[in-house]
C-alpha positions as CSV (number, residue, x, y, z in Angstrom):
1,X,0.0,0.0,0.0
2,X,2.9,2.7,1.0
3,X,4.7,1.9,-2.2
4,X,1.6,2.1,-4.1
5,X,0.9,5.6,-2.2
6,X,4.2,7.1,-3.3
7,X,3.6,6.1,-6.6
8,X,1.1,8.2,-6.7
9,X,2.5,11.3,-5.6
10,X,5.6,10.2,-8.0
11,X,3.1,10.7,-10.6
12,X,1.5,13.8,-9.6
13,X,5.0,15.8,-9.1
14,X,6.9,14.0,-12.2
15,X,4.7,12.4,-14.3
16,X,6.0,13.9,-17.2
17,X,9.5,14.0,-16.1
18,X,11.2,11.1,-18.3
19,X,13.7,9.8,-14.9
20,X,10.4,8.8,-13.5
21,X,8.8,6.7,-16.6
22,X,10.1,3.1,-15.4
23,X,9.0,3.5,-11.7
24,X,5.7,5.3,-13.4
25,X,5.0,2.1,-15.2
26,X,3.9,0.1,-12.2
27,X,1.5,2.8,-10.8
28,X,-0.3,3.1,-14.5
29,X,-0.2,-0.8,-14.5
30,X,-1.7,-0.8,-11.2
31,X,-4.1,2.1,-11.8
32,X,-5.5,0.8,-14.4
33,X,-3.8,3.8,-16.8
34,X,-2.7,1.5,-19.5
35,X,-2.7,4.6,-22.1
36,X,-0.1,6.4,-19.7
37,X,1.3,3.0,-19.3
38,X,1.8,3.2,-23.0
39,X,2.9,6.8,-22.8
40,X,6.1,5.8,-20.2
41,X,6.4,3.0,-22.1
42,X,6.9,4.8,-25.5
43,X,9.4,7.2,-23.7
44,X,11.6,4.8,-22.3
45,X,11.9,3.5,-25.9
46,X,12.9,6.4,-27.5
47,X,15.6,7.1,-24.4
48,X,17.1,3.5,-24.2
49,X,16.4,2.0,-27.5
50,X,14.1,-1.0,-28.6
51,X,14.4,-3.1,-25.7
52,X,12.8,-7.0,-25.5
53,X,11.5,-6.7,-22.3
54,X,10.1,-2.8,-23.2
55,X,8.3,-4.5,-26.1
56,X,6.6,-7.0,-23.8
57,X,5.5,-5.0,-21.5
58,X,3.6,-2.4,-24.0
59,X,2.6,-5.8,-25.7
60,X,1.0,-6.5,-21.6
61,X,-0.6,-3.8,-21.8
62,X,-2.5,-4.0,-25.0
63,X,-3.5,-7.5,-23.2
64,X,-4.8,-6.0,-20.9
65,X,-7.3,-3.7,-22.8
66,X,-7.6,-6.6,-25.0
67,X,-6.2,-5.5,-28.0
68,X,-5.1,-8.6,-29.6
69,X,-4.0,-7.6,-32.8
70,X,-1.2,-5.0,-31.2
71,X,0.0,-7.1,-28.6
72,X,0.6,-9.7,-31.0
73,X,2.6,-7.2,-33.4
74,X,4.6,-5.8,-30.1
75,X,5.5,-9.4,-28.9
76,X,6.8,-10.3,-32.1
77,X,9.0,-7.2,-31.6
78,X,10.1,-8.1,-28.9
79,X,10.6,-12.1,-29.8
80,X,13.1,-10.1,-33.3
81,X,14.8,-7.4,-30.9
82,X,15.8,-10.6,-28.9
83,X,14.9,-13.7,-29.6
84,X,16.8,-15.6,-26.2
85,X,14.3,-13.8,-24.2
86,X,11.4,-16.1,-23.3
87,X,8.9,-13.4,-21.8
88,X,7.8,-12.1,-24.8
89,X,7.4,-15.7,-26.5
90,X,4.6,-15.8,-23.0
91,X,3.2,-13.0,-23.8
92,X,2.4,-14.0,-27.6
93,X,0.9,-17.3,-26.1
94,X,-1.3,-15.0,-23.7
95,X,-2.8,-13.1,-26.3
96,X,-3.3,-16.2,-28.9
97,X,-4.7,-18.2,-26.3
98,X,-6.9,-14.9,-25.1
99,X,-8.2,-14.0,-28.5
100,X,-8.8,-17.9,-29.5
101,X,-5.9,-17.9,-32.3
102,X,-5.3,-21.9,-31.8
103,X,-3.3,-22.5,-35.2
104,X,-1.2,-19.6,-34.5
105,X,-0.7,-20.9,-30.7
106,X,0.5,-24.2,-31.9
107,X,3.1,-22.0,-34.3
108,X,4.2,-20.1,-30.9
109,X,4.8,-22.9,-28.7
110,X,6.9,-25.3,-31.0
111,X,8.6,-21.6,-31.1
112,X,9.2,-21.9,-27.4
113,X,10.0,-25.9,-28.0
114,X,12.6,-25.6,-30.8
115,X,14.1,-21.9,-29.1
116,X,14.3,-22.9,-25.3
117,X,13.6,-26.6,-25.2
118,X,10.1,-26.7,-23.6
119,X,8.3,-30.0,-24.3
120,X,4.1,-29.6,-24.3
121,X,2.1,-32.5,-24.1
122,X,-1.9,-32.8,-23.6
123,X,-0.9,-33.0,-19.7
124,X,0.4,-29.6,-20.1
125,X,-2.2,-27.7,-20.2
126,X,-4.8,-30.6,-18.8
127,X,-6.8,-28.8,-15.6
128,X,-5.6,-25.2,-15.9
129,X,-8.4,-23.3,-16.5
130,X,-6.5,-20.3,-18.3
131,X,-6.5,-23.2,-21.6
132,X,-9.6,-24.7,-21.1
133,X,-10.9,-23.6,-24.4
134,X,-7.8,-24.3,-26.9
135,X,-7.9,-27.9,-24.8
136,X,-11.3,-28.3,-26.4
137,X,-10.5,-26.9,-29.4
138,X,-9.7,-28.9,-32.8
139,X,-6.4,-27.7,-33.1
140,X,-5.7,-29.1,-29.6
141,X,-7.1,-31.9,-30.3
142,X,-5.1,-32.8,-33.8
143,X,-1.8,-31.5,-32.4
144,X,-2.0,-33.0,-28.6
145,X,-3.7,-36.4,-29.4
């Protein structure tokens, strides 16, 4: 709660300062703010560069508002700026499996298979809720026998 409370004044005394933008990016997250979020986000990027983990999280955050289509194009960003980092290869899977994109989720996890050596079987995902649908789904059902 205290660091959530300093946040907030953070914010309201440099919000628009760009020292404050990282720190800022857990208040907006936890506000709710996810077009500020974006805002921080977009500044950091143009201070440090294109960053993996800076791509994933403004792909997190068009989760979070459930905009599929640009949190699939800033996890693949992330997935080309660098492709060792396994966050943003998560995220992707979060959004495909959010917006119902099976055929493309197959794609993303042999990606995580063949680029950090995950194995999936059916027992996997079996009983977690979060896959419930793509476990009922054809494409489940053809790849994960």
């Amino acid at each position: 709660d205290e660091y959530r409370k300093q946040l907030s004044k953070l914010e309201k005394y440099y919000g628009n300062d760009d020292t404050t933008a990282f720190i800022l990016v857990d208040h907006y997250f936890f506000m709710h703010e996810f077009i500020k979020m974006q805002a921080a986000l977009d500044r950091l990027i143009v201070m440090l560069g294109e960053d993996g983990a800076l791509l994933n999280l403004k792909a997190n955050a068009y989760i979070s508002v459930k905009d599929f289509e640009n949190a699939k194009k800033y996890c693949k960003m992330a997935i080309q700026v660098e492709p060792q980092y396994d966050g943003a290869y998560w995220s992707l899977v979060t959004a495909l499996t959010m917006h119902e994109e099976y055929g493309e989720l197959i794609k993303a996890l042999a990606m995580l298979e063949k680029q950090f050596g995950y194995s999936f079987t059916a027992k996997t995902f079996a009983g977690n809720e979060f896959y419930s649908k793509f476990v009922r789904s054809p494409e489940f059902k053809g790849k994960y026998k």
